[in-house]
N, C-alpha and C positions, 0 to 999 in steps of 0.2 A: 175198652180196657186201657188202652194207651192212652187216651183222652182225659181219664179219671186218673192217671197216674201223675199225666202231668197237672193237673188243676191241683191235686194234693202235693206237690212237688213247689209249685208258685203259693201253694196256700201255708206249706213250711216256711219256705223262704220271705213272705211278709212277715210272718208274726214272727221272724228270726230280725227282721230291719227295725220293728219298735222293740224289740225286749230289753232288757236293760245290757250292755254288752259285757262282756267280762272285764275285768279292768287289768291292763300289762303296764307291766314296769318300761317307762324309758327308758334305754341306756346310759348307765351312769357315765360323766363325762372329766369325773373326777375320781381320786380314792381316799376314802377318808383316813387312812392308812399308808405310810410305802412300803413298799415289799420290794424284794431282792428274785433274782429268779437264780435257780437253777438245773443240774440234774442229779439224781441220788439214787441208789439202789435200794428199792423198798421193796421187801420180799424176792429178791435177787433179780428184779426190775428195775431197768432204767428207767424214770420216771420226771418229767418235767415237774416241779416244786416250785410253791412261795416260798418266798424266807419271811418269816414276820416276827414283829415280837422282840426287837433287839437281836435277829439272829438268834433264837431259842427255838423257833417251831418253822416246821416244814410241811405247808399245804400241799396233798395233791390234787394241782388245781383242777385236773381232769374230773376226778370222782367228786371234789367239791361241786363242782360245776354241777355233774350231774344229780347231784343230791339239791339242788337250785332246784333243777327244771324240773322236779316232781310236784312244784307248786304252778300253779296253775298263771301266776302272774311274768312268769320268766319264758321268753320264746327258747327253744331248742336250739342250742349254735354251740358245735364240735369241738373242743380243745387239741392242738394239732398233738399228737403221739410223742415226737421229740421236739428237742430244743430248735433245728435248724428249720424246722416248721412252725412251731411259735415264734421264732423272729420272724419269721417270711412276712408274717399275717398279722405280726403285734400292730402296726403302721397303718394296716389296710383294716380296722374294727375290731382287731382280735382284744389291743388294749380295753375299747370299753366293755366287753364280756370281761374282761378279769377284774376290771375297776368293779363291776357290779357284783362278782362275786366275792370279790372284799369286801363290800360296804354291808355285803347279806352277812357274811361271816361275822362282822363288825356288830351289826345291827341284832342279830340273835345269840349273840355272845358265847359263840361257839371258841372262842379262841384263850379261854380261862377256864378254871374249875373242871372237868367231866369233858376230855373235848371229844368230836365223834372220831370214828377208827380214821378216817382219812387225812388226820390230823397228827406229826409226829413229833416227839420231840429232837430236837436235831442231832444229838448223842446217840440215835438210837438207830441211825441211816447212816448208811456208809458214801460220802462226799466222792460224787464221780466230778470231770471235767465238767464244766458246762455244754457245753459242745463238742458233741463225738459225731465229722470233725472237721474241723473247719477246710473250704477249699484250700486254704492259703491263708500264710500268715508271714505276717510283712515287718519287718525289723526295720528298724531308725540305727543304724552305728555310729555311735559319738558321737550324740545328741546334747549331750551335757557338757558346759565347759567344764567341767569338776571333772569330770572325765575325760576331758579332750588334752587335761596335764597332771595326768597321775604322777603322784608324789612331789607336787609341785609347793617350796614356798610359798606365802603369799605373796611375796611381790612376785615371782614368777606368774601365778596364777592370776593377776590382776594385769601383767604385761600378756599373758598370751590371749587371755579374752578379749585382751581392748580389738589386738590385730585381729582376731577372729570375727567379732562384733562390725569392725568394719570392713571385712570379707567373707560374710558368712560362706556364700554359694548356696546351692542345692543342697538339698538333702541327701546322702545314701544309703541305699534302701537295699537288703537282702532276705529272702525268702529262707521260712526255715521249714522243717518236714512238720505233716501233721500226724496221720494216722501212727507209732510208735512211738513218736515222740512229745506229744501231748499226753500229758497225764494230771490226776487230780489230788486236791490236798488230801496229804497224808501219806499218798504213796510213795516211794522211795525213790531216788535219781540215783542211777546207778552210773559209775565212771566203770569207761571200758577196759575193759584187761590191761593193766603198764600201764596205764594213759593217767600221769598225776601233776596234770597243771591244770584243773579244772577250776572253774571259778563260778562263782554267784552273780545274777545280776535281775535285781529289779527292777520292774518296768510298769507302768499303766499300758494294759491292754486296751486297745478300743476295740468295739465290737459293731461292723455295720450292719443296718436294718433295711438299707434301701440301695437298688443297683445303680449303678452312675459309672459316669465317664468324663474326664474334664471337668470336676466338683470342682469349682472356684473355692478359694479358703473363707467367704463369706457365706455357701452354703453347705459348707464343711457338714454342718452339724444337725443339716435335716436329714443327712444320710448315715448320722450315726444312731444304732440300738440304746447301748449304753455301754459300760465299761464294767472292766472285773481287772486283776491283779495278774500279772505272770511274773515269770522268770526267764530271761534268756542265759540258761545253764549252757558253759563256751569251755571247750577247750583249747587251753593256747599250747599244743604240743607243737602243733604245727605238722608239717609234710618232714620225712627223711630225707636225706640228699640223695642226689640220680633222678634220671627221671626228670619228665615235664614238669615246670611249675615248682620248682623244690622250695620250702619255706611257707607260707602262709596258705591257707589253705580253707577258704570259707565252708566248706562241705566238712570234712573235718573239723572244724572248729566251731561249728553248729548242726550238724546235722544227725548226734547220736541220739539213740533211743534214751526216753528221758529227760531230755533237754529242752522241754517246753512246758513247765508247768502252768497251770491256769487254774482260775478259778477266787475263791472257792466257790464264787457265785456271778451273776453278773449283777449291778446295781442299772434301771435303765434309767434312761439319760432325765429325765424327768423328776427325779430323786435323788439326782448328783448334784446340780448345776452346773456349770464352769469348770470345767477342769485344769483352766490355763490360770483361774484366781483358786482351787482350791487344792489343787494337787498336792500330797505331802506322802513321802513314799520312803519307807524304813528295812532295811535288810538287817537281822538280828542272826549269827553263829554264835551255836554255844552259850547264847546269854550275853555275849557282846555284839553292842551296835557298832555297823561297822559303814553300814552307806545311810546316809538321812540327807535327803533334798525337797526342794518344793519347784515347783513349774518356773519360777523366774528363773531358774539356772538352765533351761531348755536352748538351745540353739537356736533350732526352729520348731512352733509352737505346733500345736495340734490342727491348727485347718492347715497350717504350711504343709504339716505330712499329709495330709490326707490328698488336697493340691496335686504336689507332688507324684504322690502314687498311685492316684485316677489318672494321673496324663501319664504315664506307661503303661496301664492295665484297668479293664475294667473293674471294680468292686463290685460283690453279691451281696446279698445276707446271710449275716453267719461267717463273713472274711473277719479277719483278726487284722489289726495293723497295732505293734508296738512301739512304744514313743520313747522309746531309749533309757538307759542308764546313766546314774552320776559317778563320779569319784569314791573312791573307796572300794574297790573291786580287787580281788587278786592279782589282778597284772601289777598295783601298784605297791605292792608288798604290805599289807596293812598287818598290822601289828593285832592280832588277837590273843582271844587265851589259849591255845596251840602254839602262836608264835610264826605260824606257817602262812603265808599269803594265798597259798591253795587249799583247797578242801581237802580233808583225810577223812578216810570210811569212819564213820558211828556217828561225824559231828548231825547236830542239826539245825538247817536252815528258816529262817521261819522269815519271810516278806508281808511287810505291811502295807495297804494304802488307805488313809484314814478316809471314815466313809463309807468302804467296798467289805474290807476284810482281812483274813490274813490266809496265805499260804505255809503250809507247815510238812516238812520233808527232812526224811534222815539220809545221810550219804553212804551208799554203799558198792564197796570196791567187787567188782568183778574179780575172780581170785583162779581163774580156769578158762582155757580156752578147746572146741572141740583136737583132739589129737591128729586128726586127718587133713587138715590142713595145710595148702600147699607151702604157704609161705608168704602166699599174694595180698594178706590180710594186712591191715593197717600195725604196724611192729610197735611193740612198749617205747614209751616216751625215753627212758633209760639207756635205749639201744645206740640214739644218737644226738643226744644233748649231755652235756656234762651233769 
C-alpha cells in the first residue's frame, strides 16, 4: 500500500514537471502611476490608503491587494495593518507589491467610472495623521535665514545672512511630543487656557524608512521614506518668573497637545524628487499669505539635518525629522487681516507644500480650566507679560 502510494505520488509529480505551468506575474518594479500614502478613517477604521488621482481617491491598499490575489497570477504577500508597518517593509519589497497593485488597478480601470467598494472618494474619509505615532520627532530651530531676522529690512537681512552664511555652525535640533500632539488635517489646534502668543509654522516633514546611525549627508536619502507637510504650532509665552530657568522654555513652547500637525499624507521619496531643488512651502491665515519660501533660503540643507541628527541618535522608520521654518511667523509681528501677529480662536490656518498637499486647521482657544487645581499648572500668558 505504501509502495503504490508513493509510485502514484512520483507519478503526480512528473506529469506536474511537463504540464504547462501557471503563468505569475513578476513584480512590478515600477508604477505606472504615483500615489501618495496615507492613513484615514474608513468605516471608523484606521486604515493605510493610496492617494491617486490628483488627490481625489483613496485606495485601500490592503483589501485592493487582496481582491489581486484572487487571480491566480499574483502570489500572496500581506499588506502591513498600519502605516508604521508599511514604512518598515516599503524598502525591504513591500513597494513592489504596491507598484503591482497600481499597475492592476491601472490596467483594469478600476480607478474611473463604477469603481469597486474598496475604492473611495477622498471627501468621503475622514483624514487621520499619517502616522499614529511616530517614535520621535526632530525639529530644525532657525533653519531659515528669513527666520533667523524677523522683521528685518533688507539690507538688514542681506547683512545678517552674509555673517550667518560664513558661520553657519551646527544645526539645532529639538524633540517634540508625539502621541497628543500629533494630529491630522482638519482637526483643530487648540491653544491652552491664557496662553495667547501662539504662532504658525510651516515646515517639510521628512519621514524615515531605514535605521541608521552616523548617515553621512551623502547617504542622507537612502534613509529616507518620503516626505509629508507639518506644522510646528509654538508658544512664545514663555516660563513666568521664580523658579528654575525663568523665561524661555522649550517644553512649553512646544510641547502642548495639538502642536504637531502632519499629514495630510506622505508623498514617498520616489515621487517627490529633490527636496533641496523643489521645495516650496506656503502658510495661508485667514486667506492671507503670510510665510512663502523655497529650500534656498535653508541654513542647513536636508542631508546636513539628517547628518546631524543620526550622529546624536539613532533614526527608525516612521521617525519624523522637521527641516525648519522661514520668516513671517508671529514672533515677527506680521501684518494680516486680524492685524495680530498671534493666532486668535476661529482663524484658520491652512500650510502648503507644493507636491505633497495641504494642511487645513481652525484655531481654537481653550476657554475652561478643571476647578481643582492646585495652582502648579502652567498660569495664563496675561498673568505675567504686559
Amino acid at each position: 500500500m505504501i509502495r503504490k502510494s508513493l509510485f502514484t505520488l512520483t507519478l503526480v509529480s512528473a506529469l506536474a514537471i511537463f504540464a504547462k505551468p501557471v503563468e505569475v506575474s513578476a513584480q512590478a518594479m515600477e508604477s505606472v502611476e504615483p500615489f501618495k500614502v496615507g492613513t484615514f478613517a474608513i468605516d471608523g477604521v484606521p486604515t493605510v490608503g493610496l492617494v491617486v488621482r490628483d488627490d481625489s481617491l483613496i485606495v485601500d491598499v490592503a483589501d485592493a491587494n487582496r481582491a489581486m490575489e484572487l487571480l491566480p497570477a499574483y502570489a500572496k504577500i500581506s499588506i502591513p495593518a498600519d502605516m508604521l508597518g508599511f514604512i518598515e517593509q516599503y524598502d525591504y519589497g513591500l513597494k513592489y507589491r504596491v507598484y503591482e497593485v497600481m499597475n492592476w488597478l491601472v490596467e483594469e480601470n478600476l480607478l474611473s467610472g463604477n469603481t469597486p467598494d474598496y475604492i473611495h472618494p477622498v471627501s468621503s474619509v475622514d483624514i487621520m495623521a499619517p502616522i499614529l505615532y511616530p517614535s520621535k520627532i526632530m525639529n530644525a530651530a532657525v533653519n531659515f535665514y528669513t527666520h533667523a531676522c524677523e522683521g528685518c529690512n533688507d539690507d538688514e537681512l542681506a547683512r545678517r545672512t552674509a555673517q550667518r552664511q560664513e558661520n553657519r555652525g551646527v544645526p539645532y535640533l529639538f524633540l517634540k511630543p508625539t502621541r497628543g500632539a500629533v494630529i491630522g488635517s482638519g482637526e483643530d489646534v487648540i491653544m491652552p487656557y491664557g496662553r495667547d502668543r501662539i504662532e504658525y509654522e510651516v515646515e517639510m516633514a521628512i519621514v524615515f524608512g531605514r535605521t541608521g546611525k552616523y548617515v553621512s549627508a551623502d547617504r542622507a536619502y537612502d534613509h529616507v521614506f518620503g516626505y509629508m507637510v507639518a506644522m510646528d504650532v509654538s508658544d512664545r509665552g514663555g516660563r513666568p518668573p521664580g523658579g528654575y530657568g525663568s523665561g524661555s522654555d522649550w517644553f512649553v513652547g512646544k510641547g502642548h497637545d495639538t502642536f504637531a500637525p502632519h499629514g495630510p499624507w506622505i508623498v514617498p521619496k520616489e515621487f517627490y524628487g529633490d527636496p533641496m531643488e523643489r521645495l516650496h512651502q506656503i502658510t495661508v491665515v485667514d486667506g492671507v499669505t503670510v510665510q512663502e519660501a523655497r529650500a534656498g533660503d535653508m541654513i542647513h540643507n536636508i542631508p546636513e539635518l539628517i547628518e546631524y541628527a543620526s550622529s546624536l541618535i539613532s533614526i527608525f522608520p516612521g521617525d519624523v525629522m522637521q527641516s525648519g521654518t522661514s520668516g513671517g511667523t508671529g514672533a515677527g509681528r506680521v501684518q494680516r487681516a486680524t492685524g495680530s501677529g498671534y493666532l486668535i480662536d476661529g482663524e484658520t490656518i491652512s500650510a502648503t507644500i507644493e507636491g505633497i498637499g495641504t494642511l487645513t486647521h481652525t484655531v481654537r482657544a481653550e476657554t475652561s480650566i478643571p476647578s481643582d487645581l492646585s495652582g502648579a499648572q502652567l498660569p495664563p500668558t496675561s498673568s505675567y507679560r504686559d
